[in-house]
C-alpha positions in Angstrom: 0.0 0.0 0.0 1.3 3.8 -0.4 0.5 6.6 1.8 -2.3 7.3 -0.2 -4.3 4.4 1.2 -2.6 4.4 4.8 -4.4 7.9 4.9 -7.3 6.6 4.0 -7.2 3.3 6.6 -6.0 5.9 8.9 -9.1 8.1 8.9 -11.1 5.3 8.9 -9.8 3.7 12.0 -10.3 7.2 13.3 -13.8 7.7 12.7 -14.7 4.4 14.3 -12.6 4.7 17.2 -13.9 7.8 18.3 -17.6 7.4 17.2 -17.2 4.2 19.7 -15.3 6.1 22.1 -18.4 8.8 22.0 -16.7 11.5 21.2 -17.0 11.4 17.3 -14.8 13.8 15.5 -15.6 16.3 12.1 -14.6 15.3 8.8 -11.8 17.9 9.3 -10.3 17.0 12.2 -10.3 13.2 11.1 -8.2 14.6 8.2 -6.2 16.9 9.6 -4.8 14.3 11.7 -4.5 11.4 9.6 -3.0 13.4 7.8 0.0 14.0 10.7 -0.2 10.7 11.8 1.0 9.4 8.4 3.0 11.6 7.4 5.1 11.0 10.8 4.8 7.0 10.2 5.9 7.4 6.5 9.8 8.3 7.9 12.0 7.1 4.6 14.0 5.0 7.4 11.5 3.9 9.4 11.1 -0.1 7.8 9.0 -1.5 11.3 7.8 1.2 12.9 5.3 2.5 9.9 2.3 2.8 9.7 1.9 -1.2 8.7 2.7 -1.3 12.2 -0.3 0.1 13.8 -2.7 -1.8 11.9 -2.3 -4.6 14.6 -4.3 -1.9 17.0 -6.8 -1.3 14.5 -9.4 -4.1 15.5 -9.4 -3.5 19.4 -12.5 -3.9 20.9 -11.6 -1.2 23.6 -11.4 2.1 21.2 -9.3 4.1 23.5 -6.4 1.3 22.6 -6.9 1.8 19.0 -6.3 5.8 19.6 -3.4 5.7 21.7 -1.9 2.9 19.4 -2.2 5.4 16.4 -0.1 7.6 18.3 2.2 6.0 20.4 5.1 5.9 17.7 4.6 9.4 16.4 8.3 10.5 17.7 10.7 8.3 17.3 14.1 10.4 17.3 16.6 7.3 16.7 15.6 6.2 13.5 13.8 9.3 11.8 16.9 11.3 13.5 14.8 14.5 13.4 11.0 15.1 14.8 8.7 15.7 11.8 8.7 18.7 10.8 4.4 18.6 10.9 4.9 18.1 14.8 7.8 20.8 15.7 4.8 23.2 15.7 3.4 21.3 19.1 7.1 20.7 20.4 8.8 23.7 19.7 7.4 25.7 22.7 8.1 23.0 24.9 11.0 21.4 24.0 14.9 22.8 23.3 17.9 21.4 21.9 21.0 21.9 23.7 24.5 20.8 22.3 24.0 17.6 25.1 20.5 16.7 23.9 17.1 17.7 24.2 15.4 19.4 27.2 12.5 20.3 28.5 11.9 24.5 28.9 12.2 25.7 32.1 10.3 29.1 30.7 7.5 28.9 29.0 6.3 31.7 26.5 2.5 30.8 27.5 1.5 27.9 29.8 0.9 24.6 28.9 -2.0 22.8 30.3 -1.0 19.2 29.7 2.7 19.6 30.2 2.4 19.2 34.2 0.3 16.6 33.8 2.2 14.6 30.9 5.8 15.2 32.8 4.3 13.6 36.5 2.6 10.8 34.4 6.2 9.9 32.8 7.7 11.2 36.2 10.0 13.8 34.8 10.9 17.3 35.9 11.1 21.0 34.0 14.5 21.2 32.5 15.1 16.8 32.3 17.7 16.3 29.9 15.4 14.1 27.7 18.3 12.2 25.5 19.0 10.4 28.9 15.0 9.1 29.8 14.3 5.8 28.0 11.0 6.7 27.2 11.9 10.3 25.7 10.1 9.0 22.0 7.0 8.0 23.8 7.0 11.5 26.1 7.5 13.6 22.9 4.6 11.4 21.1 2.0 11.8 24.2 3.1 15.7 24.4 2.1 15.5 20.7 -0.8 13.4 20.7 -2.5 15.8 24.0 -2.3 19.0 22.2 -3.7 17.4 18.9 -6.6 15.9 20.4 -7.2 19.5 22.2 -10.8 20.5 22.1 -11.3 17.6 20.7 -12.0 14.6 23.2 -12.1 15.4 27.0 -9.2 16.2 29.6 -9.8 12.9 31.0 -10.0 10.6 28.1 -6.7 12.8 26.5 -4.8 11.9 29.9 -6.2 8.3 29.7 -4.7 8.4 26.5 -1.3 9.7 27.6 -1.0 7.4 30.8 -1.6 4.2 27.9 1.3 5.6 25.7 3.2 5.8 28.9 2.9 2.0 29.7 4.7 1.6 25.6 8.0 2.5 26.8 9.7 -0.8 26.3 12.3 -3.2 28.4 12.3 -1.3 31.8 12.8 -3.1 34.9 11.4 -3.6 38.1 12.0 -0.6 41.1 12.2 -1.8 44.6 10.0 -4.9 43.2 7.2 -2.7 42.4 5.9 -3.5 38.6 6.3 -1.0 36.0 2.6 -0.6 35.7 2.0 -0.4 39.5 4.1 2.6 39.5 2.6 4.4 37.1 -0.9 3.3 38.6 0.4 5.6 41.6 1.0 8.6 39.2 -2.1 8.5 37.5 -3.7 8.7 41.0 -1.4 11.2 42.4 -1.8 13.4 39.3 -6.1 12.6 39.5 -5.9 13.8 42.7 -3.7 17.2 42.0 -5.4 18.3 39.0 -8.8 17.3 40.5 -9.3 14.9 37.3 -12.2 13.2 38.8 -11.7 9.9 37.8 -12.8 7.1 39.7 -10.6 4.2 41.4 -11.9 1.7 38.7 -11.0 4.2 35.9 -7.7 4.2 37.4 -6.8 0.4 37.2 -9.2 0.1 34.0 -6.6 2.6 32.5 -3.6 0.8 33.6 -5.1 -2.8 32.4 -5.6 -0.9 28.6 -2.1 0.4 28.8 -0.4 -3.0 29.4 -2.8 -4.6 26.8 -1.8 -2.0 24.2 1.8 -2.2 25.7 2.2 -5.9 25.5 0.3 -6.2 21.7 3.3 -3.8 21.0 6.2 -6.0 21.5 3.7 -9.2 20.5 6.6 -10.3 18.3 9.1 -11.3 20.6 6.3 -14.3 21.7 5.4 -15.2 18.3 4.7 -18.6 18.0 6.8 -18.7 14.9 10.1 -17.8 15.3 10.9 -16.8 12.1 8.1 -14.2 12.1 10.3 -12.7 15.0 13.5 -13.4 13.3 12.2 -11.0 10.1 11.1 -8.4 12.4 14.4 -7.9 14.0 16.0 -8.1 10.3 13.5 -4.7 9.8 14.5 -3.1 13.0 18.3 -3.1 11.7 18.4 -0.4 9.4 16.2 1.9 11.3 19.1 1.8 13.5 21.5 1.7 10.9 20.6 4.0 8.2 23.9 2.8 6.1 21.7 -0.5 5.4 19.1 1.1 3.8 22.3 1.9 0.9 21.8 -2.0 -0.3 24.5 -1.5 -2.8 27.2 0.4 -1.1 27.1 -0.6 2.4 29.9 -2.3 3.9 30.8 -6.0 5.4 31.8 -4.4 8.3 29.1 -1.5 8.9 26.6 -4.8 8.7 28.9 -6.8 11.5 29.0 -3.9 13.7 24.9 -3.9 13.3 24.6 -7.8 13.9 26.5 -7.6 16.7 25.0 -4.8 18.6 21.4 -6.2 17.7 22.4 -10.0 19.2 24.1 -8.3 22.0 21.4 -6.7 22.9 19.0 -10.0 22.4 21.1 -11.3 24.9 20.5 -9.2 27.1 16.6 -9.4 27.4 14.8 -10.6 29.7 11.1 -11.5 28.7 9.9 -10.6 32.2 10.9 -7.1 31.3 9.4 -7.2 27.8 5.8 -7.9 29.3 3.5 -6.8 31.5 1.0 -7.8 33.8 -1.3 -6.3 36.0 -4.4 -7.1 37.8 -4.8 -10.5 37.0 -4.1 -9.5 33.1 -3.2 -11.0 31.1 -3.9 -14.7 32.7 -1.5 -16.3 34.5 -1.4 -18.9 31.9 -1.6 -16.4 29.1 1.5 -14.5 30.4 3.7 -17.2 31.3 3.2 -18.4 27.4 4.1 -15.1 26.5 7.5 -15.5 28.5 8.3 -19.0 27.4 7.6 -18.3 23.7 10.3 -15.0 23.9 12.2 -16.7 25.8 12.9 -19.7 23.5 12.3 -16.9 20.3 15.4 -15.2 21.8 17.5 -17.9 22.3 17.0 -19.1 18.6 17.4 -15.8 17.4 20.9 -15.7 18.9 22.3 -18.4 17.7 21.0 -17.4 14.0 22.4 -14.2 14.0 25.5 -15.3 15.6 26.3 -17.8 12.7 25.1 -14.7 10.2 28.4 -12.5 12.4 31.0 -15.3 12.6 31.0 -15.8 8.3 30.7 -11.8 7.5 33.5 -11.4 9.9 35.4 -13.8 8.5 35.2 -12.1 5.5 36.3 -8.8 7.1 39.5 -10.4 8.0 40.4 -11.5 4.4 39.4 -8.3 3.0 41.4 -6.3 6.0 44.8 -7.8 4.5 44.2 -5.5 1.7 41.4 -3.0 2.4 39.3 -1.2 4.9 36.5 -3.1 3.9 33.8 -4.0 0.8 30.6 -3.3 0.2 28.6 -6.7 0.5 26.8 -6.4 -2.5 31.0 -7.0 -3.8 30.5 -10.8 -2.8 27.1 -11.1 -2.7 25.3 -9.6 -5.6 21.5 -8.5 -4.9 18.6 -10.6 -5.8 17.3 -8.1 -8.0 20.6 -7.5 -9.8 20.2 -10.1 -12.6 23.6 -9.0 -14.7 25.4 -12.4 -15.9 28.5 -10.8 -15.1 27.1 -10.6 -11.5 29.4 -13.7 -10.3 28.8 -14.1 -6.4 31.4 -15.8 -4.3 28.8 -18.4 -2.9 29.8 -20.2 -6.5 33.3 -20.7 -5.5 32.6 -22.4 -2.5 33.0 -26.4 -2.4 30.0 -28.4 -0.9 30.7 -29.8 2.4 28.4 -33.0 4.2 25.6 -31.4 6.2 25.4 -32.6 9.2 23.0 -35.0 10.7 20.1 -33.0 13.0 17.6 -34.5 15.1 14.6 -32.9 13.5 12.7 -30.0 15.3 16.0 -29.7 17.7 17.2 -26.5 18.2 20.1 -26.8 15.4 17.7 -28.2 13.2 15.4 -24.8 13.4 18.3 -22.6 13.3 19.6 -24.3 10.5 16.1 -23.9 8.5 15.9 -20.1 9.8 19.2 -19.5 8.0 18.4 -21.4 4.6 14.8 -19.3 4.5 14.6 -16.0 3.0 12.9 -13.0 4.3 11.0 -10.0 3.6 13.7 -7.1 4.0 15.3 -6.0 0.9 18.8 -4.9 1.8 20.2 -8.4 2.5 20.8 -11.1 -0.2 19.3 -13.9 1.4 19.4 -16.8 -0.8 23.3 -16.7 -2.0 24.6 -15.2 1.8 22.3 -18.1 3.4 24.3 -20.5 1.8 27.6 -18.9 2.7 26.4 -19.0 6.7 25.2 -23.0 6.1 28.9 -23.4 5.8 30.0 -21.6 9.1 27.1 -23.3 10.9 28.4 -27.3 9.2 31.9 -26.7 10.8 30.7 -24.8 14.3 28.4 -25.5 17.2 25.7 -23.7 18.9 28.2 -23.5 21.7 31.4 -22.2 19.7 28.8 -19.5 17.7 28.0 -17.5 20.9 31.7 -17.8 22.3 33.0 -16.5 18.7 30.6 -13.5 18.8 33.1 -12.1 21.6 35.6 -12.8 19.6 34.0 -10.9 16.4 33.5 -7.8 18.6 37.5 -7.9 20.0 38.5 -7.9 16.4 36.6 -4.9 15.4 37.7 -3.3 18.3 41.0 -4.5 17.1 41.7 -6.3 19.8 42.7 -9.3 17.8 44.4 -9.1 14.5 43.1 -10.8 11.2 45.7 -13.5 11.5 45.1 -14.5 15.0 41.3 -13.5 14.6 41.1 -16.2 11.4 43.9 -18.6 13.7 40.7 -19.2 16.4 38.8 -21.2 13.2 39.2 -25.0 11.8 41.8 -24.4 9.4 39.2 -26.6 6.5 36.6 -23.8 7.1 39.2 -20.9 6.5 40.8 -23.1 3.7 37.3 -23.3 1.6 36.5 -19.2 2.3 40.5 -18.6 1.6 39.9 -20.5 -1.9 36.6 -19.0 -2.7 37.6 -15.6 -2.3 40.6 -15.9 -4.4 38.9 -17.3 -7.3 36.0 -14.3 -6.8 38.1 -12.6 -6.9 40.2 -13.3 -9.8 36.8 -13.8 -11.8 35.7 -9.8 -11.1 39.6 -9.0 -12.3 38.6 -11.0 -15.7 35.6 -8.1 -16.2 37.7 -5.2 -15.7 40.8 -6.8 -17.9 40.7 -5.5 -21.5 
């Protein structure tokens, strides 16, 4: 779909969620902010967090979800690396930029009415140095999304709204063994009772419940119950990070390594209690302890599969660092859509080794199917580079992938020379990359030789 007919979806989600909220919004106003809210989702680096993305919110039965959904990715400063321009308008009063990040104004040319409200709800102060709050996208979104829904839909359902957003801030963890969404139950009350809000204890914990149901539909993909559904999500989070991947034919061996590594380090470092929330007897107990063991086990195969993906480009780096910086990837791997016969890719040069023998359904078995599938992002020659990683993962074990990734990241760091670096391998598996890069590499020679 283009933008054209995200607007449209856009204003129609709007019109029903609003009608069913009760507070049903003109024609105008359904345009004026579809209109923002696409624009903002339509980022030229933002490959997950579009507007594809907030479709999963569109068929809520609770319509405040759907609302806040629609808004809670509005900012997202680390992969757009600007706030859209169509929002500065609501920002720029609030919000400065300081050589050391952004702040909020301790002076304000006129006062805000939902900026004492929003800041106690997200527990911040006048003058926070936002760049160092986790949740700084999802503040600057619900200062957004208040002032756009001004005169529009009621104080309290706008702060309802708000505290949800709030509860999207992802992978926090626990404060003195009080649950995220216990602490900002005690906001939303201490902020009800200062502003004189007038909601009611059940409104309270009804709001809370929304916000981890809207919080934990979010980050669904990290409990998939197909892994490689989570694998291809994390493959379109990279270059939202990583804006050199989006250059499919010019970016470099080692700009992808450094991005592999610093995604699986972080994979490793997850913990699926502090991915998902639950409050209140929701979701189940039953329901939430799936969604733990499924991330859990999604996370542990997702390691191993990148890690095989980090050991053979790095490899490569080491090779090419005898005699260069680096090479594009696209250099041993031509694109999918490049069809040239004159395209040779360095998978051809490689001998066939025996596969080895895996117990089906086992955890090798899965990894090994993950990294002979392709997948939906566009930036990454799949089918000829998943062949290249079957020969890492034929000569290593799950155990010796995760212990190499260390060594991968001391390399970089050039802690480890090439030599030593390509030393730590079985000499076969360097002797069959060694090979096939030499004859790649005299066959690209032969094109250029008159």
């Amino acid at each position: 779909m283009n933008n054209a007919d995200y607007y449209d979806q856009c204003q129609e989600i709007l019109t029903d969620a609003t009608s069913r909220l009760g507070f049903p919004l003109g024609d105008d106003k359904i345009c004026e902010i579809s209109s923002l809210i696409t624009e903002a989702m339509g980022g030229n680096y933002r490959c997950f967090h579009n507007f594809e993305h907030l479709l999963m919110f569109k068929d809520q039965e609770d319509p405040i979800i759907t609302i806040a959904g629609l808004f809670h990715d509005l900012v997202y400063i680390q992969v757009d690396r600007k706030i859209p321009f169509n929002l500065t308008v609501y920002l720029a009063p609030l919000i400065q930029e300081r050589i050391d990040g952004l702040y909020i104004k301790s002076r304000q040319n006129k006062k805000d009415k939902y900026l004492e409200i929003i800041l106690k709800i997200f527990g911040l102060n006048i003058d926070d140095n936002l760049s160092n709050f986790r949740g700084h996208n999802e503040f600057l979104s619900a200062l957004c999304t208040a002032q756009i829904l001004d005169n529009s839909l009621p104080l309290t359902v706008i702060v309802r709204i708000v505290t949800i957003i709030e509860l999207t801030i992802p992978f926090r963890q626990l404060e003195n063994n009080i649950s995220i969404s216990q602490q900002l139950e005690k906001r939303l009350s201490k902020v009800n009772q200062q502003f004189q809000l007038g909601l009611k204890n059940d409104e309270i914990i009804l709001t809370i419940i929304q916000g981890v149901k809207l919080a934990n539909l979010d980050v669904s993909g990290f409990a998939s119950t197909n892994v490689k559904d989570f694998i291809n999500n994390t493959w379109l989070l990279l270059p939202e990070t990583n804006h050199i991947l989006n250059d499919q034919y010019h970016y470099l061996i080692k700009d992808c390594c450094i991005a592999l590594i610093k995604t699986t380090k972080f994979i490793q470092c997850l913990f699926p209690e502090n991915i998902f929330h639950c409050y209140h007897d929701y979701p189940s107990s039953d329901a939430y302890e799936s969604l733990i063991n499924r991330s859990k086990y999604n996370l542990n195969i997702a390691q191993y599969y990148f890690a095989y993906h980090i050991i053979g480009l790095s490899i490569l780096q080491a090779f090419i660092s005898r005699f260069t910086f680096s090479l594009p990837l696209s250099f041993f791997f031509p694109h999918k859509s490049n069809s040239s016969k004159n395209n040779s890719s360095f998978i051809d040069y490689i001998i066939p080794v025996n596969k080895k023998n895996l117990i089906p359904n086992s955890v090798e078995d899965i990894v090994s199917n993950l990294i002979s599938a392709e997948f939906q992002p566009s930036f990454f020659p799949y089918s000829d580079l998943g062949n290249f990683v079957i020969l890492i993962f034929n000569y290593l074990t799950l155990k010796d992938s995760l212990i190499f990734i260390d060594k991968c990241l001391l390399f970089f760091e050039e802690e480890i020379c090439q030599d030593d670096f390509l030393n730590l391998f079985p000499s076969p598996l360097i002797k069959i990359i060694e090979d096939a890069i030499a004859q790649h590499l005299a066959e690209v020679r032969s094109h250029f030789v008159l």
